[in-house]
C-alpha positions as CSV (number, residue, x, y, z in Angstrom):
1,X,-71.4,-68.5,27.6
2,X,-71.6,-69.4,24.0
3,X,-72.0,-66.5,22.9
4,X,-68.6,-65.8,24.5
5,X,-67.0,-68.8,23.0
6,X,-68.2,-67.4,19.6
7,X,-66.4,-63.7,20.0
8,X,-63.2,-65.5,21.5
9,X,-63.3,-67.4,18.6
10,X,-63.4,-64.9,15.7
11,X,-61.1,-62.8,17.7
12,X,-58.3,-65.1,17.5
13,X,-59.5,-65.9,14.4
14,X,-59.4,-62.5,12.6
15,X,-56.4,-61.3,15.0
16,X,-54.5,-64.6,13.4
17,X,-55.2,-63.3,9.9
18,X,-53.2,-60.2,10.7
19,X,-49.1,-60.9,9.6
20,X,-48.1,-58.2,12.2
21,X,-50.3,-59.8,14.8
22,X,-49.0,-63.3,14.0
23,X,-44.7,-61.9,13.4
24,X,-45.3,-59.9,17.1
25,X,-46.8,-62.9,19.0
26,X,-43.8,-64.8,17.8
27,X,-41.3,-62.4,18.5
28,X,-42.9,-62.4,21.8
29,X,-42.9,-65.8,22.8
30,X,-38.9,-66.0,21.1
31,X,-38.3,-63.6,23.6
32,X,-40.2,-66.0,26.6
33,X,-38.1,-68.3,25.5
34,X,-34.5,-66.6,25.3
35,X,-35.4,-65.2,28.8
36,X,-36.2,-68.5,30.4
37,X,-32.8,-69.5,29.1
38,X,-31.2,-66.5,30.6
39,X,-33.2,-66.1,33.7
40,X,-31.6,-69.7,34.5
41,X,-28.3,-69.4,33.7
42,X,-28.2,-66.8,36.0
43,X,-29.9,-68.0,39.3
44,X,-27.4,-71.3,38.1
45,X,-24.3,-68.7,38.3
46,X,-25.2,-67.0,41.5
47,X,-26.0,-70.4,43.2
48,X,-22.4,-71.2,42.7
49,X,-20.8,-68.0,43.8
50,X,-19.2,-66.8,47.0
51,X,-21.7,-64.4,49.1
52,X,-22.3,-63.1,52.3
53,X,-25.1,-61.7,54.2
54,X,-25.3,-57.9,54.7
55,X,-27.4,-56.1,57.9
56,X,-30.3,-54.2,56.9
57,X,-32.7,-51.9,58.7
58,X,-35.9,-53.0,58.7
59,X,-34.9,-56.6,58.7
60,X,-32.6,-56.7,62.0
61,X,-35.7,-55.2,63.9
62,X,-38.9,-57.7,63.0
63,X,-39.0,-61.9,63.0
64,X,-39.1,-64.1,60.7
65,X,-42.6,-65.4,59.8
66,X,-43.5,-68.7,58.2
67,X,-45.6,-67.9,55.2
68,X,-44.2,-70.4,52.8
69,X,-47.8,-71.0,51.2
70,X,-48.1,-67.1,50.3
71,X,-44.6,-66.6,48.8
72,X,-45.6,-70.0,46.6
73,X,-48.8,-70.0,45.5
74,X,-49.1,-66.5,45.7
75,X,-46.8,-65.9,42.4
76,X,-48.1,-68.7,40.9
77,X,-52.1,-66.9,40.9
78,X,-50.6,-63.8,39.5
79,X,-48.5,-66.0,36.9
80,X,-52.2,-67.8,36.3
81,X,-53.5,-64.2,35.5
82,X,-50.9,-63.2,33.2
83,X,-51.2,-66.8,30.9
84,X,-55.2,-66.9,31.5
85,X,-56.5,-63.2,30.9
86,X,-54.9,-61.9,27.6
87,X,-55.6,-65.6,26.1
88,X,-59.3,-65.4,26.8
89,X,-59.8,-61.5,27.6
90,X,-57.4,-59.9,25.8
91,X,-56.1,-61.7,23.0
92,X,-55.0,-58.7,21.3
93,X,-52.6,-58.0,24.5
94,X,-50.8,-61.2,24.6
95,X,-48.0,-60.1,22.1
96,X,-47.2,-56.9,24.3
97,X,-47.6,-58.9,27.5
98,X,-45.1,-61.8,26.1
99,X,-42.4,-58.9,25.3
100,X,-42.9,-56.7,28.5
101,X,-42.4,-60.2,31.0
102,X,-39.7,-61.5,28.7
103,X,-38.0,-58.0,29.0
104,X,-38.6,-58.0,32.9
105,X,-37.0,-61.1,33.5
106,X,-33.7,-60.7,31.3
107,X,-33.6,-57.1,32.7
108,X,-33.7,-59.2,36.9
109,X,-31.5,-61.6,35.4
110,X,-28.7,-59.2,34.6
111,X,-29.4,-57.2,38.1
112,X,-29.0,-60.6,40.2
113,X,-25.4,-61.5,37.9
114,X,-23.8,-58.0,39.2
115,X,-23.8,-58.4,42.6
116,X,-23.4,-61.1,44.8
117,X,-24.9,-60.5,47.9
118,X,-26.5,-64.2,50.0
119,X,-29.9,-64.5,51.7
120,X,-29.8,-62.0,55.0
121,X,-29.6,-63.8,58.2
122,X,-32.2,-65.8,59.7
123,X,-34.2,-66.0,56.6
124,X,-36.9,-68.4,56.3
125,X,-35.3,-71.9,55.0
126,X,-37.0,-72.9,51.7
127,X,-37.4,-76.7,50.6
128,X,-33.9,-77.5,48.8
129,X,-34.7,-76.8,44.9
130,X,-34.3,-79.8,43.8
131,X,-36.4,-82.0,46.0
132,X,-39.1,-79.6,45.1
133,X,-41.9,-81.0,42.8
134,X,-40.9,-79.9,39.6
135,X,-42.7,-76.8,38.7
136,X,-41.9,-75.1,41.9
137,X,-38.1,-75.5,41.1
138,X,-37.8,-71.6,40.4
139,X,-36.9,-70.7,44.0
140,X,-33.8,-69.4,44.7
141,X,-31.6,-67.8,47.7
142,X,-29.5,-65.2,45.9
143,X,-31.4,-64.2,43.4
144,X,-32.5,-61.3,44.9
145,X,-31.9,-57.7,43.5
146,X,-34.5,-56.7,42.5
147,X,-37.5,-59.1,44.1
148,X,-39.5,-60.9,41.4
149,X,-42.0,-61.5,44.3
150,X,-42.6,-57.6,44.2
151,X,-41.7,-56.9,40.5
152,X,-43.9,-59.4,38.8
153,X,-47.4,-58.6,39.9
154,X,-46.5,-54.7,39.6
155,X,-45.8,-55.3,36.4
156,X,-48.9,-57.2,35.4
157,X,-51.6,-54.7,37.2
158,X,-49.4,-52.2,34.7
159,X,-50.1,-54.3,31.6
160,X,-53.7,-54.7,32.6
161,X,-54.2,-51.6,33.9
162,X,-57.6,-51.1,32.0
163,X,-58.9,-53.6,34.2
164,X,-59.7,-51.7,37.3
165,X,-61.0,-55.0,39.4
166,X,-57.4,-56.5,38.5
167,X,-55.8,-53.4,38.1
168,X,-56.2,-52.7,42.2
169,X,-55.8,-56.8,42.7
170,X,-52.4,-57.2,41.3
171,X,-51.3,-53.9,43.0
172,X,-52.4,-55.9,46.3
173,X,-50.6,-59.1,45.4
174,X,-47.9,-56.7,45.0
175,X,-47.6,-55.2,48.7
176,X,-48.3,-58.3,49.9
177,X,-45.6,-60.2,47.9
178,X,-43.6,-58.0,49.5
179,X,-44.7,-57.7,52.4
180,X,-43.4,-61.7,52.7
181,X,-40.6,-61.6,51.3
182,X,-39.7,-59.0,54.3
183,X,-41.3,-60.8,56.9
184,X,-39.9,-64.3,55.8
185,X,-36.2,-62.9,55.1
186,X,-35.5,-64.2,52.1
187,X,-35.0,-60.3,49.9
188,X,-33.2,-57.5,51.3
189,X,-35.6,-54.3,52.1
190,X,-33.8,-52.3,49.0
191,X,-34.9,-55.1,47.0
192,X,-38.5,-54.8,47.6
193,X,-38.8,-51.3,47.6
194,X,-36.7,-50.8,44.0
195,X,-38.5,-53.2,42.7
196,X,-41.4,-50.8,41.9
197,X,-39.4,-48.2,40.5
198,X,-37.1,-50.8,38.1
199,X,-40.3,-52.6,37.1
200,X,-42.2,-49.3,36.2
201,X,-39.0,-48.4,33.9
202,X,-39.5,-51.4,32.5
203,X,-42.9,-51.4,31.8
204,X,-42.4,-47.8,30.1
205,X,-40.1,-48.3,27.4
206,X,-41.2,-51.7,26.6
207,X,-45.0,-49.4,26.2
208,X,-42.6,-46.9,24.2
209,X,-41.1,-49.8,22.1
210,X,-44.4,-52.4,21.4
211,X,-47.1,-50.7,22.3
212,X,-48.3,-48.9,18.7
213,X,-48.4,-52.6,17.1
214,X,-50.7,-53.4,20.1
215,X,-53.4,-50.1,19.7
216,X,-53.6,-51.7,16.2
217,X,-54.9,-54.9,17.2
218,X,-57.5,-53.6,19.5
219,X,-58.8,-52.1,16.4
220,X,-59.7,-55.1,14.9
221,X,-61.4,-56.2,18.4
222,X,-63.2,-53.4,18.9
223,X,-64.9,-54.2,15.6
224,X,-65.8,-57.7,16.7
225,X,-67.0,-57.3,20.2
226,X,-69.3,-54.1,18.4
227,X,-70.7,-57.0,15.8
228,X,-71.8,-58.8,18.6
229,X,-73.8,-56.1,20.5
Protein backbone atom coordinates (compact mmCIF):
# COMPACT_ATOMS: atom_id res chain seq x y z
CA UNK A 1 0.00 0.00 0.00
CA UNK A 2 2.81 2.34 0.42
CA UNK A 3 4.44 1.50 -2.06
CA UNK A 4 1.38 2.51 -4.02
CA UNK A 5 1.06 5.78 -2.40
CA UNK A 6 4.71 6.40 -3.41
CA UNK A 7 4.07 5.71 -7.45
CA UNK A 8 0.71 7.70 -7.20
CA UNK A 9 2.66 10.31 -5.84
CA UNK A 10 5.53 10.82 -8.31
CA UNK A 11 3.06 10.28 -11.03
CA UNK A 12 1.16 13.26 -10.31
CA UNK A 13 4.19 14.68 -9.44
CA UNK A 14 6.20 14.24 -12.72
CA UNK A 15 2.77 14.33 -14.89
CA UNK A 16 2.37 18.01 -13.06
CA UNK A 17 5.81 19.06 -14.34
CA UNK A 18 4.57 18.56 -17.87
CA UNK A 19 3.01 22.24 -19.30
CA UNK A 20 0.90 20.19 -21.83
CA UNK A 21 -0.30 17.93 -19.02
CA UNK A 22 -1.05 20.86 -16.68
CA UNK A 23 -2.78 23.37 -19.99
CA UNK A 24 -4.99 19.95 -21.03
CA UNK A 25 -6.23 19.14 -17.41
CA UNK A 26 -7.37 22.67 -17.32
CA UNK A 27 -8.90 22.87 -20.48
CA UNK A 28 -10.61 19.90 -19.39
CA UNK A 29 -12.01 20.78 -16.29
CA UNK A 30 -13.02 24.52 -18.17
CA UNK A 31 -14.90 22.38 -20.22
CA UNK A 32 -16.63 20.39 -16.89
CA UNK A 33 -17.41 23.57 -15.97
CA UNK A 34 -18.98 25.36 -19.15
CA UNK A 35 -21.02 21.97 -19.54
CA UNK A 36 -22.42 21.94 -16.11
CA UNK A 37 -23.56 25.41 -16.98
CA UNK A 38 -25.14 24.34 -20.20
CA UNK A 39 -26.33 20.97 -19.12
CA UNK A 40 -28.56 23.13 -16.70
CA UNK A 41 -29.83 25.71 -18.59
CA UNK A 42 -31.17 23.25 -20.65
CA UNK A 43 -33.08 20.68 -18.39
CA UNK A 44 -34.16 24.51 -16.81
CA UNK A 45 -35.67 25.41 -20.48
CA UNK A 46 -37.33 22.10 -21.20
CA UNK A 47 -38.85 22.17 -17.59
CA UNK A 48 -40.65 25.19 -18.66
CA UNK A 49 -41.89 24.15 -22.07
CA UNK A 50 -45.11 22.79 -23.47
CA UNK A 51 -44.92 18.83 -24.16
CA UNK A 52 -46.82 15.97 -24.60
CA UNK A 53 -46.45 12.26 -24.30
CA UNK A 54 -45.99 10.21 -27.50
CA UNK A 55 -46.97 6.14 -27.61
CA UNK A 56 -44.14 3.93 -28.06
CA UNK A 57 -43.75 0.18 -28.72
CA UNK A 58 -42.13 -1.41 -26.31
CA UNK A 59 -43.40 0.77 -23.57
CA UNK A 60 -47.33 0.43 -24.16
CA UNK A 61 -46.78 -3.46 -23.83
CA UNK A 62 -44.77 -3.96 -20.19
CA UNK A 63 -45.50 -2.12 -16.57
CA UNK A 64 -44.03 0.13 -14.85
CA UNK A 65 -41.62 -1.12 -12.18
CA UNK A 66 -40.43 0.70 -9.02
CA UNK A 67 -36.66 0.70 -9.19
CA UNK A 68 -36.08 4.17 -7.97
CA UNK A 69 -32.84 2.96 -5.93
CA UNK A 70 -31.19 1.50 -9.30
CA UNK A 71 -31.91 4.59 -11.50
CA UNK A 72 -30.23 6.75 -8.39
CA UNK A 73 -27.46 5.21 -7.01
CA UNK A 74 -26.81 3.39 -9.89
CA UNK A 75 -25.41 6.57 -11.96
CA UNK A 76 -24.01 7.86 -9.02
CA UNK A 77 -21.37 4.37 -8.77
CA UNK A 78 -20.56 4.84 -12.32
CA UNK A 79 -20.07 8.75 -11.74
CA UNK A 80 -17.86 7.38 -8.52
CA UNK A 81 -15.76 5.43 -11.11
CA UNK A 82 -15.22 8.04 -13.51
CA UNK A 83 -13.93 10.84 -10.49
CA UNK A 84 -12.13 7.88 -8.49
CA UNK A 85 -10.18 5.69 -11.24
CA UNK A 86 -8.21 8.14 -13.50
CA UNK A 87 -7.37 10.18 -10.07
CA UNK A 88 -5.71 7.25 -8.51
CA UNK A 89 -5.32 4.72 -11.53
CA UNK A 90 -5.01 6.62 -14.34
CA UNK A 91 -3.80 9.97 -13.66
CA UNK A 92 -2.54 10.42 -17.05
CA UNK A 93 -6.31 9.83 -18.41
CA UNK A 94 -8.08 12.35 -16.35
CA UNK A 95 -7.44 15.28 -18.99
CA UNK A 96 -9.06 13.06 -21.82
CA UNK A 97 -11.75 11.78 -19.57
CA UNK A 98 -12.67 15.60 -18.30
CA UNK A 99 -12.99 16.59 -22.23
CA UNK A 100 -14.84 13.37 -23.55
CA UNK A 101 -17.76 13.74 -20.37
CA UNK A 102 -17.79 17.56 -20.78
CA UNK A 103 -18.27 17.00 -24.65
CA UNK A 104 -20.99 14.26 -23.81
CA UNK A 105 -22.99 16.34 -21.80
CA UNK A 106 -23.11 19.68 -23.98
CA UNK A 107 -23.57 17.38 -26.98
CA UNK A 108 -27.24 15.64 -24.61
CA UNK A 109 -27.82 19.12 -23.73
CA UNK A 110 -28.35 20.43 -27.21
CA UNK A 111 -30.27 17.01 -28.17
CA UNK A 112 -32.83 17.54 -25.11
CA UNK A 113 -33.27 21.74 -26.37
CA UNK A 114 -34.51 20.44 -29.99
CA UNK A 115 -37.33 18.61 -29.22
CA UNK A 116 -39.84 18.79 -26.75
CA UNK A 117 -41.31 15.70 -26.26
CA UNK A 118 -42.77 15.01 -21.98
CA UNK A 119 -42.20 11.81 -19.88
CA UNK A 120 -44.43 8.86 -21.69
CA UNK A 121 -47.44 7.86 -19.80
CA UNK A 122 -47.56 6.10 -16.69
CA UNK A 123 -43.97 6.72 -15.97
CA UNK A 124 -42.61 6.12 -12.67
CA UNK A 125 -43.19 9.52 -10.47
CA UNK A 126 -39.78 10.76 -9.22
CA UNK A 127 -39.39 12.84 -5.86
CA UNK A 128 -40.10 16.61 -6.99
CA UNK A 129 -36.45 18.02 -7.74
CA UNK A 130 -36.39 20.34 -5.43
CA UNK A 131 -37.38 18.58 -2.23
CA UNK A 132 -34.58 16.24 -3.24
CA UNK A 133 -31.46 16.31 -0.88
CA UNK A 134 -29.24 18.39 -2.77
CA UNK A 135 -26.94 16.39 -4.82
CA UNK A 136 -29.62 14.26 -6.26
CA UNK A 137 -31.26 17.46 -7.75
CA UNK A 138 -30.11 16.39 -11.41
CA UNK A 139 -33.30 14.42 -12.14
CA UNK A 140 -35.32 15.52 -14.62
CA UNK A 141 -38.72 14.51 -16.72
CA UNK A 142 -38.01 15.84 -20.20
CA UNK A 143 -34.71 15.59 -20.44
CA UNK A 144 -34.76 12.69 -22.37
CA UNK A 145 -33.24 12.33 -25.95
CA UNK A 146 -30.80 10.73 -25.68
CA UNK A 147 -30.79 8.76 -22.03
CA UNK A 148 -27.78 9.88 -19.82
CA UNK A 149 -28.80 6.78 -17.75
CA UNK A 150 -27.64 4.67 -20.98
CA UNK A 151 -25.09 7.10 -22.42
CA UNK A 152 -22.92 7.80 -19.45
CA UNK A 153 -21.70 4.42 -18.36
CA UNK A 154 -21.20 3.51 -22.22
CA UNK A 155 -19.10 6.11 -22.44
CA UNK A 156 -16.95 5.51 -19.46
CA UNK A 157 -16.40 1.53 -20.11
CA UNK A 158 -15.13 3.40 -23.68
CA UNK A 159 -12.71 5.62 -21.82
CA UNK A 160 -11.46 2.83 -19.73
CA UNK A 161 -11.65 0.31 -22.02
CA UNK A 162 -8.09 -1.11 -21.14
CA UNK A 163 -9.54 -2.10 -18.02
CA UNK A 164 -11.20 -5.30 -18.96
CA UNK A 165 -12.74 -6.00 -15.25
CA UNK A 166 -14.40 -2.33 -15.68
CA UNK A 167 -14.43 -2.43 -19.19
CA UNK A 168 -17.36 -5.46 -19.08
CA UNK A 169 -18.71 -3.73 -15.64
CA UNK A 170 -19.66 -0.36 -17.03
CA UNK A 171 -21.04 -2.10 -20.23
CA UNK A 172 -23.36 -3.97 -17.60
CA UNK A 173 -24.27 -0.77 -15.77
CA UNK A 174 -25.03 0.23 -19.12
CA UNK A 175 -27.90 -2.41 -20.13
CA UNK A 176 -29.09 -2.24 -17.00
CA UNK A 177 -29.38 1.60 -16.78
CA UNK A 178 -31.37 1.03 -19.45
CA UNK A 179 -33.04 -1.54 -18.85
CA UNK A 180 -34.76 0.88 -15.87
CA UNK A 181 -35.23 3.63 -17.49
CA UNK A 182 -37.62 1.23 -19.78
CA UNK A 183 -39.13 -0.54 -17.15
CA UNK A 184 -39.77 2.55 -14.86
CA UNK A 185 -41.03 4.80 -17.94
CA UNK A 186 -39.31 7.66 -17.51
CA UNK A 187 -37.09 7.56 -21.43
CA UNK A 188 -38.72 6.73 -24.49
CA UNK A 189 -37.31 3.16 -26.12
CA UNK A 190 -35.45 5.38 -29.09
CA UNK A 191 -33.79 7.10 -26.33
CA UNK A 192 -32.21 4.17 -24.85
CA UNK A 193 -31.34 2.37 -27.79
CA UNK A 194 -29.54 5.75 -29.62
CA UNK A 195 -27.92 6.40 -26.84
CA UNK A 196 -25.22 3.88 -27.71
CA UNK A 197 -24.75 4.84 -31.17
CA UNK A 198 -24.61 9.00 -30.19
CA UNK A 199 -22.36 8.16 -27.25
CA UNK A 200 -19.92 6.03 -29.40
CA UNK A 201 -19.70 9.10 -31.98
CA UNK A 202 -18.95 10.97 -29.28
CA UNK A 203 -16.40 9.05 -27.71
CA UNK A 204 -14.67 8.78 -31.29
CA UNK A 205 -13.90 12.13 -32.34
CA UNK A 206 -13.32 13.38 -28.89
CA UNK A 207 -10.34 10.14 -29.21
CA UNK A 208 -9.66 11.74 -32.75
CA UNK A 209 -9.45 15.32 -31.25
CA UNK A 210 -7.51 14.65 -27.46
CA UNK A 211 -6.31 11.54 -27.52
CA UNK A 212 -2.35 12.08 -29.06
CA UNK A 213 -1.81 14.59 -25.90
CA UNK A 214 -3.03 11.61 -23.78
CA UNK A 215 -0.52 8.61 -25.48
CA UNK A 216 2.09 11.30 -24.45
CA UNK A 217 1.42 11.17 -20.88
CA UNK A 218 1.34 7.45 -20.55
CA UNK A 219 4.78 7.81 -21.65
CA UNK A 220 5.94 9.38 -18.74
CA UNK A 221 3.96 6.74 -16.60
CA UNK A 222 5.16 3.97 -18.11
CA UNK A 223 8.52 5.12 -17.06
CA UNK A 224 7.47 5.42 -13.39
CA UNK A 225 5.53 2.32 -12.75
CA UNK A 226 8.86 0.52 -14.70
CA UNK A 227 11.19 2.34 -11.87
CA UNK A 228 9.26 0.74 -9.38
CA UNK A 229 9.38 -2.98 -10.59
Amino acid sequence: MLNFFKKWLHQWKELLKEKNFRISLLVGIALLSLAFVVNYQSVIYTDNVEVVSVGDLILDNIPTVDLLFMYTWGIFIVLAIVVVYPIFFRPELLPFAAKTVAAFIIIRAGFISLTHLGAPENFFKLPDIYAQPGAFQVFYLNDLFFSGHTGFPFLAALIFWENKLLRWFLILMSLAQGATVLLMHVHYSIDVFSAFFITYSIFAVSDKLFNKLNLSFREIVNKIEASFH
